[in-house]
NUDO-754099 format. One line per 10 residues: number of its first residue (from 1); for each residue x, y negated, z negated of N, C-alpha, C. Coordinates in steps of 0.05 Angstrom, whole numbers, plus 32768, in hexadecimal, padded with zeros to 4 digits. Each point is the difference from the previous one (the first is absolute). Layout:
BEGIN
NUM = X Y Z X Y Z X Y Z; ...
END
This chain:
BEGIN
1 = 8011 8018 8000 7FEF 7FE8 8000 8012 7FE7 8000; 7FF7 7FED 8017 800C 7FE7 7FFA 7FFC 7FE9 7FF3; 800E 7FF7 7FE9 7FEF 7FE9 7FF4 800F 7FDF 8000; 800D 8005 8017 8001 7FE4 8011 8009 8006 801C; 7FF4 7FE8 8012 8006 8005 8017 8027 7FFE 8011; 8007 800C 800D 801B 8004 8001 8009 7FEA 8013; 8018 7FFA 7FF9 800D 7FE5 800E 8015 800D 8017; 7FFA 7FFF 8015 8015 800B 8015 801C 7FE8 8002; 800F 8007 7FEF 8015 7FF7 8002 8015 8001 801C; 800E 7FF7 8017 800E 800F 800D 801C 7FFA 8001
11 = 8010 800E 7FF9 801C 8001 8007 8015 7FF8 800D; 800C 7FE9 7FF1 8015 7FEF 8016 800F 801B 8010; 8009 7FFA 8016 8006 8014 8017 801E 8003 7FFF; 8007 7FEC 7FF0 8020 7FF4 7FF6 8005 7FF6 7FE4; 7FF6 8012 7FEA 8000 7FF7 7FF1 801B 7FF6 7FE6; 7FF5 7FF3 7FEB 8018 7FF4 7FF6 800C 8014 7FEB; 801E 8001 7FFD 8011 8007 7FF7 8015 7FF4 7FEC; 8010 8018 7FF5 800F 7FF0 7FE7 8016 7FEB 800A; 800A 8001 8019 801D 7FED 8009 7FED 7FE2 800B; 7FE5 8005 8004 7FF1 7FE9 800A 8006 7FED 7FEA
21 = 7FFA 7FDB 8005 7FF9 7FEB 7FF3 7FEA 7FFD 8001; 7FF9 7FFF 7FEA 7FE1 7FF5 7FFC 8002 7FE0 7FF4; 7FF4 7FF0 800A 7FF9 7FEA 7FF8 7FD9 7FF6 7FF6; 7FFF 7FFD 7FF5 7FE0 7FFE 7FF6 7FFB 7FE5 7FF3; 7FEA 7FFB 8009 7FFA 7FE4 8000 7FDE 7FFC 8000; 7FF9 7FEE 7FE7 7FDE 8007 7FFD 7FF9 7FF6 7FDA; 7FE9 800E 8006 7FF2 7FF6 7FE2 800A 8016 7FF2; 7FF4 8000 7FE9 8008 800D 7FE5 8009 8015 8006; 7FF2 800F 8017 7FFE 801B 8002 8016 800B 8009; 800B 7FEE 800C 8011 8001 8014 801C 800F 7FE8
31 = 7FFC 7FF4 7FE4 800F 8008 7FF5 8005 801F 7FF7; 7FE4 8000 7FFE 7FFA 802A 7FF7 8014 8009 8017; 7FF4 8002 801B 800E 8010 800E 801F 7FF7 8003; 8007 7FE1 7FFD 8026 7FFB 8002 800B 8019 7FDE; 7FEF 7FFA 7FEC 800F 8007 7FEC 8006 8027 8007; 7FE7 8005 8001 8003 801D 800A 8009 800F 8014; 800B 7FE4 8013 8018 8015 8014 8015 7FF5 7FF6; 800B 7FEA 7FEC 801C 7FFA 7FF2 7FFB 8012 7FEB; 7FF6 8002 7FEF 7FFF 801D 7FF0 8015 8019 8007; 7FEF 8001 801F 8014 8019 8004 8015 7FFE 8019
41 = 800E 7FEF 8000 8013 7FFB 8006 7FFE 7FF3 8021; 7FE6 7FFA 800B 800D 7FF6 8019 8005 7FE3 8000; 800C 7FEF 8014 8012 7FF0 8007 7FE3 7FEE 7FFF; 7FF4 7FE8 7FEB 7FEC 7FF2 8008 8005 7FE2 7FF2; 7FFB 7FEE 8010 7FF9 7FE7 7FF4 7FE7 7FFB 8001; 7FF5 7FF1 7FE5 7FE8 7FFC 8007 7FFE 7FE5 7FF2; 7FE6 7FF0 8010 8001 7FEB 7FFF 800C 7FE3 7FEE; 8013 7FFD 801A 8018 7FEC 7FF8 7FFA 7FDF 7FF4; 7FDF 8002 800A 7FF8 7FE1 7FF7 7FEA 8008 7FDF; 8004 8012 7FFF 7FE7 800D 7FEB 7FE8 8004 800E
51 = 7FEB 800B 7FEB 7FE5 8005 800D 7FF5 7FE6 8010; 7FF6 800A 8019 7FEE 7FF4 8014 7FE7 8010 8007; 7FE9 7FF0 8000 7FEA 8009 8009 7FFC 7FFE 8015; 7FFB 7FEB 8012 7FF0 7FFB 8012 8011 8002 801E; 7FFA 8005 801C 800A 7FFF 800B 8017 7FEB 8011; 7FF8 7FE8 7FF5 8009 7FE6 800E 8021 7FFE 7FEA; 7FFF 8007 7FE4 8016 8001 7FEB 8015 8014 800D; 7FEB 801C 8001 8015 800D 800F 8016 7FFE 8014; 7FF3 7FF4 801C 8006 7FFF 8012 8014 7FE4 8000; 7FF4 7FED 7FEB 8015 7FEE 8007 801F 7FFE 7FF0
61 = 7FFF 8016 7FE2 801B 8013 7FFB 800A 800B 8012; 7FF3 8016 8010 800C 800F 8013 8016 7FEF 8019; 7FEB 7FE5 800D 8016 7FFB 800C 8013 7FEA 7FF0; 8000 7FFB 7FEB 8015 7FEF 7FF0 8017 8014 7FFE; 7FF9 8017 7FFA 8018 8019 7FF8 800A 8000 801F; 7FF6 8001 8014 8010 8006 8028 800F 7FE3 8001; 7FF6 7FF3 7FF2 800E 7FE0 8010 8020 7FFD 7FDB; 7FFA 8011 7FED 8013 7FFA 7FEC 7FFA 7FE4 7FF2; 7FEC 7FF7 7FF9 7FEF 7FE1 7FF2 8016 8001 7FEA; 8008 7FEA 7FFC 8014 7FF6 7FE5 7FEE 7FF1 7FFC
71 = 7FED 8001 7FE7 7FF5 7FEC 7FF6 8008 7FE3 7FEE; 7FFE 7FF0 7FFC 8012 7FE9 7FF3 7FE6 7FF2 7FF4; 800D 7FE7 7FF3 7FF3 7FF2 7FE0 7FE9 8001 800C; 7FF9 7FF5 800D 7FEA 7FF2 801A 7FE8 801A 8006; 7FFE 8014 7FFE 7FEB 8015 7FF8 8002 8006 7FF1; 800C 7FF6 7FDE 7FEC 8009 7FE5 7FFC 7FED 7FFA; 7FED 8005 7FEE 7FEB 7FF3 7FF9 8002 7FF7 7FDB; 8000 7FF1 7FF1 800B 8002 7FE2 7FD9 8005 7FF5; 8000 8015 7FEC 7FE2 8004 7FFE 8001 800E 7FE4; 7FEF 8004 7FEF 800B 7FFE 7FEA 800F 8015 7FEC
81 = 801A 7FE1 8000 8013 8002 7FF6 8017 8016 800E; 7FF6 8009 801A 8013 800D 8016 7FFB 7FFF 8016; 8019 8004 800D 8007 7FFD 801C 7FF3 8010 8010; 7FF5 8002 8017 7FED 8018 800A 8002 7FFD 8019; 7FF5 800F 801B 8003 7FFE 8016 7FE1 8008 8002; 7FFA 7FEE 8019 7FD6 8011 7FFD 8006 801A 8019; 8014 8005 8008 8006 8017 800D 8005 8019 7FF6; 800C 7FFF 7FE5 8005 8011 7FEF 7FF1 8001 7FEC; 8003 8023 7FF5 7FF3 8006 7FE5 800D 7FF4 7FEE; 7FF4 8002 7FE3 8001 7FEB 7FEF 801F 8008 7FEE
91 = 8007 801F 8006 8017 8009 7FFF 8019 7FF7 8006; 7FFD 7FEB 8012 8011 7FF5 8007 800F 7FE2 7FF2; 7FE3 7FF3 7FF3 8002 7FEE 7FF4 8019 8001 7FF3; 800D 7FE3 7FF6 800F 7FFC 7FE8 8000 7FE3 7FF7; 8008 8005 7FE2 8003 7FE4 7FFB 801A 7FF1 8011; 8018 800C 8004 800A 7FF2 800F 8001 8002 801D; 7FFE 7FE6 800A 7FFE 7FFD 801C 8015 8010 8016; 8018 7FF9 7FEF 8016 8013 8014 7FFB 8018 8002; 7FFA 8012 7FE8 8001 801D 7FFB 7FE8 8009 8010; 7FE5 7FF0 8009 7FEB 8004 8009 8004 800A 801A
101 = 800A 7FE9 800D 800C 8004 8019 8017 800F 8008; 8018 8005 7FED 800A 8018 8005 7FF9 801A 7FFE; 7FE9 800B 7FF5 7FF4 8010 8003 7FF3 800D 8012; 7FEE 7FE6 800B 7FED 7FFC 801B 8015 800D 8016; 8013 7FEC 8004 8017 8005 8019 8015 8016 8002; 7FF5 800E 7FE9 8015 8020 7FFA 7FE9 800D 800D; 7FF0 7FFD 7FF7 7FE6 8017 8014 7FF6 7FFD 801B; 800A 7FE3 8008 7FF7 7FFD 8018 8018 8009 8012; 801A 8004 7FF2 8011 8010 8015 8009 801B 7FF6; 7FF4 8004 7FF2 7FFC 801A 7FF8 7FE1 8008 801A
111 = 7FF7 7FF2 7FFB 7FE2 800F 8016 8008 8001 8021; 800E 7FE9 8004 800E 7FFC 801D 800D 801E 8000; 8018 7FFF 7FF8 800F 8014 8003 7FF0 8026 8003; 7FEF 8000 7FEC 7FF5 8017 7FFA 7FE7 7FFC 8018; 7FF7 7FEB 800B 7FEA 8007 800E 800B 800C 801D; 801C 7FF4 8003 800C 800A 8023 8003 8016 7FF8; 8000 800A 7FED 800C 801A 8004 7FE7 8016 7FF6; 7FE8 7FF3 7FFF 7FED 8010 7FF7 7FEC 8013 8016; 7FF9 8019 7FF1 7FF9 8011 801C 7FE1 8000 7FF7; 7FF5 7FF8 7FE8 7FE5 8003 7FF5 7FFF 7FE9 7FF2
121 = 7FE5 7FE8 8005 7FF7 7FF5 7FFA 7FE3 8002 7FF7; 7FFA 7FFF 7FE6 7FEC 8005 7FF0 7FEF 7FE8 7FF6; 7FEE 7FF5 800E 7FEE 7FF4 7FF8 7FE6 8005 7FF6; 7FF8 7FED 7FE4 7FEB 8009 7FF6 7FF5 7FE6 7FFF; 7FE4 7FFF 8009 7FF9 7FE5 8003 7FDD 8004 7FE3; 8006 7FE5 7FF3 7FEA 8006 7FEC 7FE0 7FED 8008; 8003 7FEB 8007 7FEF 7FF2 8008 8003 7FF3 801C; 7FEF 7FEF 800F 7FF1 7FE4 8009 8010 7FF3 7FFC; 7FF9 7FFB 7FE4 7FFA 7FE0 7FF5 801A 7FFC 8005; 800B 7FE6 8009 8015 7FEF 7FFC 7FFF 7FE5 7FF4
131 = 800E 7FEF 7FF5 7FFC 7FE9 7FF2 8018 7FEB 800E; 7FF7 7FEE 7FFF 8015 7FEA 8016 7FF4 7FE9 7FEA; 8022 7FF5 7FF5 7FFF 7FDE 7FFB 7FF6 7FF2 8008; 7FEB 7FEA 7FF8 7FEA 7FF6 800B 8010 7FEB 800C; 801A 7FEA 7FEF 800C 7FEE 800E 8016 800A 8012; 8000 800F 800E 8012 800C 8015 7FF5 8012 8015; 7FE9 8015 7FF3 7FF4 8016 8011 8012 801A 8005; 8023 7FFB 7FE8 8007 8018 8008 7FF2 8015 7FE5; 8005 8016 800E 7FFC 801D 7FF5 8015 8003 7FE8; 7FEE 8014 7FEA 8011 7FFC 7FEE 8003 8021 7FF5
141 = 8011 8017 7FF8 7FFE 8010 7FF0 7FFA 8005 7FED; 8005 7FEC 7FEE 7FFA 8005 7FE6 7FF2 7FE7 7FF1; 7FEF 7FFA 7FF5 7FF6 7FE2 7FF8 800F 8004 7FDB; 8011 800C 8003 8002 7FF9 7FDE 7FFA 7FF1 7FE5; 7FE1 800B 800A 7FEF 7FE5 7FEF 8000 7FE9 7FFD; 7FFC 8000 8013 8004 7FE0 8009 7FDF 7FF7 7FF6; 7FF8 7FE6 8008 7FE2 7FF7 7FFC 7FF6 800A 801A; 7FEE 8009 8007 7FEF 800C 800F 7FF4 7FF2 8014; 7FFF 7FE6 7FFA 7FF9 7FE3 800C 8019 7FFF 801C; 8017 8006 7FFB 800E 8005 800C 8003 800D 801E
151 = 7FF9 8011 8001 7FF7 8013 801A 7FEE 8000 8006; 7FFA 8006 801A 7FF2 800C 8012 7FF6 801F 8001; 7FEE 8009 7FFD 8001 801F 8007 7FEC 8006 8013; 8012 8012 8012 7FEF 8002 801B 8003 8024 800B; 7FE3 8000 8001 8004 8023 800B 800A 8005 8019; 8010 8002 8003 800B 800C 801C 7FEC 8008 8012; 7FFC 7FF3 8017 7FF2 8018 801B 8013 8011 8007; 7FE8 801A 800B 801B 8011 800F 8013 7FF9 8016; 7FF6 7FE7 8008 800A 7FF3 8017 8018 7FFB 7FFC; 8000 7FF0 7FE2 8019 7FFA 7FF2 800F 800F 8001
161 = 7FF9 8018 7FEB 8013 8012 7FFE 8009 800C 8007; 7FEC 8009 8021 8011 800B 8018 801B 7FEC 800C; 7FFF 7FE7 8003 8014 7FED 8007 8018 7FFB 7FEE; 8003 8001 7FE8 8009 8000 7FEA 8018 8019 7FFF; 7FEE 801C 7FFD 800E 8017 7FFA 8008 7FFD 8022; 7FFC 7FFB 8015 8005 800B 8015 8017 7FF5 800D; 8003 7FDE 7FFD 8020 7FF0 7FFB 800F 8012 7FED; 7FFF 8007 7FED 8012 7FFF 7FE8 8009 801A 800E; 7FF0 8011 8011 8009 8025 8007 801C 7FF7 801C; 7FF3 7FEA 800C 800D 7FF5 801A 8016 7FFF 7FF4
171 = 8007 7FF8 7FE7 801B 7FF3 8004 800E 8010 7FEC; 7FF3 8017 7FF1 8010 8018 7FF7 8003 8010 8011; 7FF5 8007 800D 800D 8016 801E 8011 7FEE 8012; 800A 7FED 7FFF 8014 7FF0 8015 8014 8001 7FE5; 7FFA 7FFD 7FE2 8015 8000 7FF2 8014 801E 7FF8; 7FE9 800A 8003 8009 8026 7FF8 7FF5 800F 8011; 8006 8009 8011 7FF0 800A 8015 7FFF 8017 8001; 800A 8011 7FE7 7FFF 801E 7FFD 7FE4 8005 7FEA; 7FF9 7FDF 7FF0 7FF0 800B 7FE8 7FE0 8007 800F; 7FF4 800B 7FE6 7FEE 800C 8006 7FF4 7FF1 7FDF
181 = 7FDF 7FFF 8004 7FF5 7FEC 7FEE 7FE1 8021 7FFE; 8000 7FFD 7FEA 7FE8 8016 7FF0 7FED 7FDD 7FEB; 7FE7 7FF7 8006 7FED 7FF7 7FF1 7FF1 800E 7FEC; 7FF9 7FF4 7FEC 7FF3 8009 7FEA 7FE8 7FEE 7FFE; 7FEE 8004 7FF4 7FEB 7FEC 7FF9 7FF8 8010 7FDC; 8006 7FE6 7FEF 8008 8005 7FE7 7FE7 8006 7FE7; 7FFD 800F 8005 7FE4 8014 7FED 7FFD 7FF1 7FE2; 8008 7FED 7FFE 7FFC 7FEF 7FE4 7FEB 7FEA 8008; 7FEC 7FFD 7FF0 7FEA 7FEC 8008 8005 7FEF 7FF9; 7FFD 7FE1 800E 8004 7FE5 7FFF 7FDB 7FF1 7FF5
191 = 7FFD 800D 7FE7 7FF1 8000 7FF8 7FFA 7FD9 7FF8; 8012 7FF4 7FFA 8001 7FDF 7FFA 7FF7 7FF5 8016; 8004 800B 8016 7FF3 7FF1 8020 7FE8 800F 7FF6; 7FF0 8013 7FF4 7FE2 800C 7FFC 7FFD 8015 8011; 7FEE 8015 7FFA 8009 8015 8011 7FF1 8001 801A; 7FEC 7FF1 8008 7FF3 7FFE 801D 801C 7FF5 800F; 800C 7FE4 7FFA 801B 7FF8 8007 8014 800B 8004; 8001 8018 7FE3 801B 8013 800C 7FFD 8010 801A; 7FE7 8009 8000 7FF6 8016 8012 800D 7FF5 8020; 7FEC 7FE7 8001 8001 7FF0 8018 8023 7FFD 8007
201 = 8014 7FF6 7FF3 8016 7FFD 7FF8 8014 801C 8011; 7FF1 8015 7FF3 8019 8019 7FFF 7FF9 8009 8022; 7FE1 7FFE 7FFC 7FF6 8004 8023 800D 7FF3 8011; 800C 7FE9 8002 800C 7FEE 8012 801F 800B 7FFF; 8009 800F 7FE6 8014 8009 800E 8005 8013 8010; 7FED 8014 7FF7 8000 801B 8007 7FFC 7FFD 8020; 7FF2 7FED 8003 7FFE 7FF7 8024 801A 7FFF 8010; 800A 7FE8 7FF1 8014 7FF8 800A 8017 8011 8003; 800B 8013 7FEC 800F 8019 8005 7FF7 8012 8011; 7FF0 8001 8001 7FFC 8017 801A 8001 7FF2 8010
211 = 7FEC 7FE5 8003 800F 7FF9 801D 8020 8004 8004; 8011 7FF3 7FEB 8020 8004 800A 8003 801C 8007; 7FF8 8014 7FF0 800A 801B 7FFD 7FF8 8013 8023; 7FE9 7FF3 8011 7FF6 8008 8017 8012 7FE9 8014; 8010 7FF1 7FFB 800B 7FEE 800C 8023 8008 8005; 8008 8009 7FE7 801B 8006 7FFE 8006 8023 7FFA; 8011 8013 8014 7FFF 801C 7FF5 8008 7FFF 7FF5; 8018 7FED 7FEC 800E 7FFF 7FEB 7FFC 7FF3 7FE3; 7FE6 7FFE 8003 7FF1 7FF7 7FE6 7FE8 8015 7FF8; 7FF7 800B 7FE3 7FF6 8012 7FF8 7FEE 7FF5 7FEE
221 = 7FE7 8009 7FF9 7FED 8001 7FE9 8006 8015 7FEC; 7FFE 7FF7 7FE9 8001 8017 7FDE 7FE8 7FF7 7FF9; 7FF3 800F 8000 7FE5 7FFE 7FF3 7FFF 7FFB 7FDF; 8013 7FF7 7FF7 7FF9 8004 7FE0 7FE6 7FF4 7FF5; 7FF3 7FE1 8005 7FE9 7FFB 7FFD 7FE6 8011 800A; 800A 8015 8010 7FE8 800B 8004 8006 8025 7FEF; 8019 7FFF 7FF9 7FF9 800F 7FED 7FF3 8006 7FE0; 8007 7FE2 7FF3 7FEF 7FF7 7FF1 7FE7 7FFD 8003; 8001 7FED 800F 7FD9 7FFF 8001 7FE3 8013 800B; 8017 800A 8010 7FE3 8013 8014 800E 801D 7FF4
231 = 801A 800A 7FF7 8009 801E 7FFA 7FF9 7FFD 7FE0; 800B 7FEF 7FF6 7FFF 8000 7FE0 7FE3 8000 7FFD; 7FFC 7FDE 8003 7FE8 7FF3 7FF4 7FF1 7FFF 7FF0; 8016 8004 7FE3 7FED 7FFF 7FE6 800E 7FF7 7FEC; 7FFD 7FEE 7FF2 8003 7FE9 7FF2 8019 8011 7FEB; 7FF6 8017 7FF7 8011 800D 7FF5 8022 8000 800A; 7FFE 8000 8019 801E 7FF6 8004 8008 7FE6 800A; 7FF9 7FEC 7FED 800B 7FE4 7FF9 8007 8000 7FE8; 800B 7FE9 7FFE 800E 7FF5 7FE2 7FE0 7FF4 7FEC; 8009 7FF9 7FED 7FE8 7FF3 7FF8 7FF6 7FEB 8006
241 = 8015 7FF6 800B 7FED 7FDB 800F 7FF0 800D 8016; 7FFD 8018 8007 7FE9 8000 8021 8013 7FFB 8019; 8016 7FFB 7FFC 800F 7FEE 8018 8018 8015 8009; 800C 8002 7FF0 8019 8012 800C 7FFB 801D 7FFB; 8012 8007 800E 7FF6 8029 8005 8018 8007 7FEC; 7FF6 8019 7FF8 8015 8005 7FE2 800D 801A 8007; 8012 8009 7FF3 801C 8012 8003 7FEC 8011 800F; 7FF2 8014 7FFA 7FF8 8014 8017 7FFA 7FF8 8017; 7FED 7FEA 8006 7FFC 7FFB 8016 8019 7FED 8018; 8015 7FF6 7FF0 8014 7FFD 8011 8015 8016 8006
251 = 7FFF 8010 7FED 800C 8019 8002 7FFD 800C 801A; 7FE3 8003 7FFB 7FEA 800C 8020 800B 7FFD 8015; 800A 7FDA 7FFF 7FFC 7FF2 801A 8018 8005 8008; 8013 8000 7FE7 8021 8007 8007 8002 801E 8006; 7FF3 8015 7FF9 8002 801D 800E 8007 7FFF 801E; 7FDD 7FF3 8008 7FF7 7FF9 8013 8011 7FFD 801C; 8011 7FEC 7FF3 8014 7FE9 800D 8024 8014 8005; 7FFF 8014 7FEF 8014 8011 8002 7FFB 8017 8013; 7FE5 800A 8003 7FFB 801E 800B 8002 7FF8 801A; 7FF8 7FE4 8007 7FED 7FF3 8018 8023 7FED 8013
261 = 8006 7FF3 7FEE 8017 7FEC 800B 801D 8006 7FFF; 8005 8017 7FEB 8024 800C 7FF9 7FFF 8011 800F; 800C 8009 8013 8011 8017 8005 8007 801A 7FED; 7FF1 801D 8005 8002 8016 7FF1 801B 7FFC 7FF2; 801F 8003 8014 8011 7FFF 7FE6 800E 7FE9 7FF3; 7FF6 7FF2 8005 7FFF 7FE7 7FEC 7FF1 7FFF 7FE9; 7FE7 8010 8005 7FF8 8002 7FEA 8008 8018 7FE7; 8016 800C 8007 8001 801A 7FFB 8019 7FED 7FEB; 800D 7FF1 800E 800C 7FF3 7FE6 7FFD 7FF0 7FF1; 7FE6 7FF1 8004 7FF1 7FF2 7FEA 7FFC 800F 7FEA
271 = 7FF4 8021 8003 7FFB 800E 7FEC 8019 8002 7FEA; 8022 7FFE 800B 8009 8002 7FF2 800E 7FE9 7FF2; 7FF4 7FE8 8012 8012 7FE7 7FFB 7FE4 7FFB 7FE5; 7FEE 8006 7FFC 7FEF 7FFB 7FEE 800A 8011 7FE8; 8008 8016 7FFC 8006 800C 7FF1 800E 7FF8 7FEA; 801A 7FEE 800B 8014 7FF0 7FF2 7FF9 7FE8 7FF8; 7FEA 7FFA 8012 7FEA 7FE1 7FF1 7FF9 8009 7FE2; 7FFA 801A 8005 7FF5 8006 7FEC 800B 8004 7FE2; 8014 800B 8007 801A 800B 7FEC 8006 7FE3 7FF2; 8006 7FEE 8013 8011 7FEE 7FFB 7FE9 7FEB 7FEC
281 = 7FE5 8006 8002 7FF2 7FF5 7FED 7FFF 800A 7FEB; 800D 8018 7FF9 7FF7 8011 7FEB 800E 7FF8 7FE2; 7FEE 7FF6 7FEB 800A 7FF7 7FEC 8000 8012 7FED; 801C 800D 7FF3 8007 800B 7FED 7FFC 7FFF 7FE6; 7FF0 8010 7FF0 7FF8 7FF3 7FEB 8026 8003 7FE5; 8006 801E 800A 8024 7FFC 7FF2 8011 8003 801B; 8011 7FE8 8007 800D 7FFE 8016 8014 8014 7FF7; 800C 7FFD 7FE5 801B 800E 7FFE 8000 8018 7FFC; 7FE9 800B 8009 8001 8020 8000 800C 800D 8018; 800E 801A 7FFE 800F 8009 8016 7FEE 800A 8019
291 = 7FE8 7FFE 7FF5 7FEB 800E 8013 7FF5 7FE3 8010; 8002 7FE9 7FF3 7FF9 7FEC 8014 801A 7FFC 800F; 801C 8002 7FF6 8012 7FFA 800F 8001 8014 8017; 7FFD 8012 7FFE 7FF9 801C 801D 7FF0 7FEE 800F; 7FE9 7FFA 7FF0 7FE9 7FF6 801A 800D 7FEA 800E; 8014 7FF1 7FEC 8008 7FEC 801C 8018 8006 8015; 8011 8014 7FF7 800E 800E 800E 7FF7 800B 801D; 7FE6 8015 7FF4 7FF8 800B 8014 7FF0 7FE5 8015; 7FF9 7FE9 7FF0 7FF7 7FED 8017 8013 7FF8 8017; 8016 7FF5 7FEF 8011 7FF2 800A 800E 8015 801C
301 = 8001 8024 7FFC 800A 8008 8014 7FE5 8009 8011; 7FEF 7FF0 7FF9 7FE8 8010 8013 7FFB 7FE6 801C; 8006 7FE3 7FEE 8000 7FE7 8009 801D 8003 8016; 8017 800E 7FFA 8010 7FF8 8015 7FFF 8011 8012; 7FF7 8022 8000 7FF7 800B 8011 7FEF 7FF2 8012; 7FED 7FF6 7FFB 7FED 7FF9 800F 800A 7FE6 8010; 8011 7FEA 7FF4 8011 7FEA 800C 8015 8013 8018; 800E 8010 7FFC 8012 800D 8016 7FF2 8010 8017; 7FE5 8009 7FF6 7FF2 800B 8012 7FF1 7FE6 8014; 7FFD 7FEF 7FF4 7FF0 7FE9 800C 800F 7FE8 7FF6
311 = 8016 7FFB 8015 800C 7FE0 7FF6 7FF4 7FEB 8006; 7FEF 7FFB 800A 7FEE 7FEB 8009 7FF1 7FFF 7FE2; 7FFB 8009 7FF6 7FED 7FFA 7FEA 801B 7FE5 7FE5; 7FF0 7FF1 7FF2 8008 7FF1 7FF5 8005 8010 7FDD; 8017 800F 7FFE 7FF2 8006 7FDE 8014 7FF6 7FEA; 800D 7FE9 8005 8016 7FFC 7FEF 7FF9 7FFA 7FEA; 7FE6 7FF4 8000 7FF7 7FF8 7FE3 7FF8 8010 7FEF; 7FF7 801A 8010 7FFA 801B 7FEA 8017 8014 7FF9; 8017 7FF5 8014 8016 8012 7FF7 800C 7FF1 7FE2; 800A 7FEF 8007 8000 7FEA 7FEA 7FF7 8009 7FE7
321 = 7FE6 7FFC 7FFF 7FED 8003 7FEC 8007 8013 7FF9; 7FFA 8021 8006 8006 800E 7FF2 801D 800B 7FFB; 8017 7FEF 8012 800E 8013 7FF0 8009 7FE1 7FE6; 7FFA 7FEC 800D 8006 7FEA 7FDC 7FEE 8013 7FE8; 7FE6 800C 800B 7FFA 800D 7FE6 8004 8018 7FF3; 8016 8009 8010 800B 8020 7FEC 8013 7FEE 7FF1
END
């Protein structure tokens, strides 16, 4: 008996692997899936400006990272009591001005660098809505509480967002012309726009990705919003605000995203690159016992096996770790 209807997922034809770059770029969500393929060891940056929702934020990071943007005094903003950029998450902030901007300009050539050379680009787009400075009309990422009086907020047409995402693809395929771009549409409800608004909102993206996705063979749909809402669809797997989807149901989405987008033996060493995730969390209640010192022994030669069998994998920090802790 079936007691939800089944989501035909289909299978990149080339799918991604452990020596690939992944770059990911998007709303919250965007983070579940960056943290869970750095977890287990593949090669990912993820978003260099912090969280972005909307598509116009996105797209206008993306080409700041191809052109290398050095930002200077003259795009922050002093707001209270720190320095801020409305392009960046609030992560970025600082009280001091210099350190703000050295920050900013470490990631913006950190993103340059890592995007030429990236083979997977991961976008996860959360809303519409965009907000633009009312005395200027530019677009902003992040309003860091600012007064509200302040902006503009305007729902994107698909029109938009087809023109928008569709420049910003122009001039990453002339910048990298080997990458390949997978969309997301981000299963967390933008419940503060109201939920007739979010609806309307997520619809306009879901458009606009497929249009790109029937436009470019090198751009792909992940259904994760439609595995939440139409596979899940029960409240039971959200958090308690109603809004975000909770450990099982991203879990789901991240299975999902492995069976469907990794490569069989790639995934064959996730199983074991998780293993040592695992170890390496493991808190000892008597460290100085000889039986915990084995267990880190036996980590530490299980961790370099697996580094000599697969040198592409990153494990210095777990070699480290366990052998500083025998």
């Amino acid at each position: 008996m079936e007691f939800y209807l089944p989501l035909n997922i289909s299978s990149l034809s080339e799918p991604i692997k452990y020596p690939d770059k992944l770059l990911l770029i998007g709303s919250c969500f965007t983070e579940h899936i960056g943290n869970y393929l750095q977890e287990l060891k593949f090669d990912v940056l993820q978003n260099p400006n912090g969280i972005l929702f909307d598509p116009l934020s996105v797209s206008n990071s993306l080409v700041s990272y191809i052109q290398n943007k050095q930002y200077t005094d003259n795009d922050l903003i002093y707001l209270n009591e720190l320095w801020q950029s409305w392009q960046h998450h609030s992560s970025y902030s600082n009280i001091n001005k210099e350190d703000c901007l050295k920050n900013i300009n470490a990631s913006q050539m950190r993103a340059h660098t890592f995007l030429k050379q990236t083979k997977w680009l991961i976008i996860t787009l959360g809303t519409s809505f965009s907000y633009q400075l009312i005395e200027n009309n530019k677009a902003v990422g992040n309003c860091h509480r600012a007064p509200a009086q302040l902006f503009h907020k305007h729902l994107m047409t698909i029109e938009e967002i087809n023109t928008t995402l569709d420049n910003c693809l122009f001039q990453l395929f002339h910048f990298n012309p080997d990458l390949r771009v997978i969309f997301t549409v981000s299963p967390v409800r933008h419940t503060r726009d109201g939920v007739v608004e979010n609806n309307r909102s997520k619809a306009r993206l879901i458009e606009s990705v497929h249009h790109l996705v029937n436009k470019f063979d090198r751009i792909h749909y992940f259904p994760a919003y439609e595995l939440v809402i139409d596979v899940l669809r029960d409240y039971r797997f959200y958090d308690l605000d109603m809004v975000h989807p909770n450990y099982q149901a991203t879990s789901f989405v991240l299975e999902n995203f492995a069976e469907h987008y990794i490569e069989p033996a790639s995934r064959a060493i996730m199983q074991e690159v998780k293993k040592i995730a695992i170890a390496r969390k493991h808190k000892a209640f008597q460290p100085a016992t000889n039986a915990h010192k084995q267990f880190l022994q036996t980590q530490l030669l299980r961790t370099q096996e697996l580094k000599n069998k697969y040198p592409f994998l990153d494990l210095e920090d777990e070699l480290k770790y366990f052998a500083r802790a025998l």
